[in-house]
Residue, then its C-alpha position, 0 to 999 in steps of 0.5 A: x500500500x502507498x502510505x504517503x498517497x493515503x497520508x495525502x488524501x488524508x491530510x486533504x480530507x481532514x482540511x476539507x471537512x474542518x471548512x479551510x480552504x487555499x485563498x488567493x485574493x481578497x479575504x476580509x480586509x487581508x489580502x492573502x497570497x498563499x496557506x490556509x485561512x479560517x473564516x474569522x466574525x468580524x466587527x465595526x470598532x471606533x478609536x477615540x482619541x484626543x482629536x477623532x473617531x476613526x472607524x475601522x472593521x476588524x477581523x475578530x481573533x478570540x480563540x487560541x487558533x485564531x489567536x496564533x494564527x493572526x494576520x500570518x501568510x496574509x500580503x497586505x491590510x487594507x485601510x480601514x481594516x484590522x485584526x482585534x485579539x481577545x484574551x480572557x485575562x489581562x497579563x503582559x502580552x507578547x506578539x511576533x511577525x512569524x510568516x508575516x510579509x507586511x508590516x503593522x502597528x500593535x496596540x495593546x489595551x487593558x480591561x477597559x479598552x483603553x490603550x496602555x501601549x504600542x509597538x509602531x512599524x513591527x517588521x515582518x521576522x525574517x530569520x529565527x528567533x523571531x523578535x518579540x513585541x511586548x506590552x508594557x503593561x497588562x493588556x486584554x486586548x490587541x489590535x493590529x493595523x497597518x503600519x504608519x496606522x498610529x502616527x498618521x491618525x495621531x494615536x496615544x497612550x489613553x485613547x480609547x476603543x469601543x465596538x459598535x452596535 
């Protein structure tokens, strides 16, 4: 019996069952050029701060495979789009550009939604070990932008994220 083409259909089965698919094009607001990808809720957010709103659609990562997985193998975020993580806790966070190919901007905020730092520009990691991006306090959630994101719209440490009903 050939094992390897019994792995390989087997591999293809358990993929097409759990609903993931190869994506080339648009997917939400990234723009995937190669892997695999899961279809992830999203939802409409606003960012207070001193002087605007901004508006932004964000794809939702709130388990610890969608978590992991992020914005990797995506080629670029569109304007206007993000990917907001949702822990359970609040502790000191840590994030990587693994199988990154575009550069972006990280907030982290605490229990109230309020942002206690940010990481402006994290590039993509090129070689291991990757670099890790750290929050300077305890953070609950993450959101993720397109690089320049946070010195184009004048974003600071106090500002404020809350979702749209």
């Amino acid at each position: 019996m050939n094992y390897r083409r019994l792995y390989s259909l087997l591999m293809v089965m358990i993929f097409a069952l759990s609903g993931c698919t190869t994506l080339n094009g648009w997917y939400n607001g990234v723009v995937v050029s190669f892997g695999w990808q899961q279809r992830l809720s999203t939802i409409d957010i606003t960012l207070e701060t001193d002087e605007k709103k901004i508006d932004l659609t964000v794809e939702v990562a709130d388990d610890p495979n969608e978590r992991a997985t992020g914005l990797m193998y995506g080629s670029s975020l569109k304007e206007g789009r993000g990917m907001w993580f949702i822990f359970e806790d609040e502790v000191v966070r840590r994030f990587w550009m693994k199988n990154m190919e575009f550069p972006i901007d990280i907030m982290y905020l605490n229990s109230e939604k309020e942002i206690r730092s940010f990481i402006q520009n994290a590039q993509p990691c090129t070689s291991d070990p990757c670099e890790m991006y750290l929050s300077e306090s305890a953070a609950q959630y993450v959101l993720e932008v397109p690089a320049g994101f946070i010195e184009e719209n004048g974003v600071e440490v106090g500002d404020i994220v809350y979702e749209v009903k």
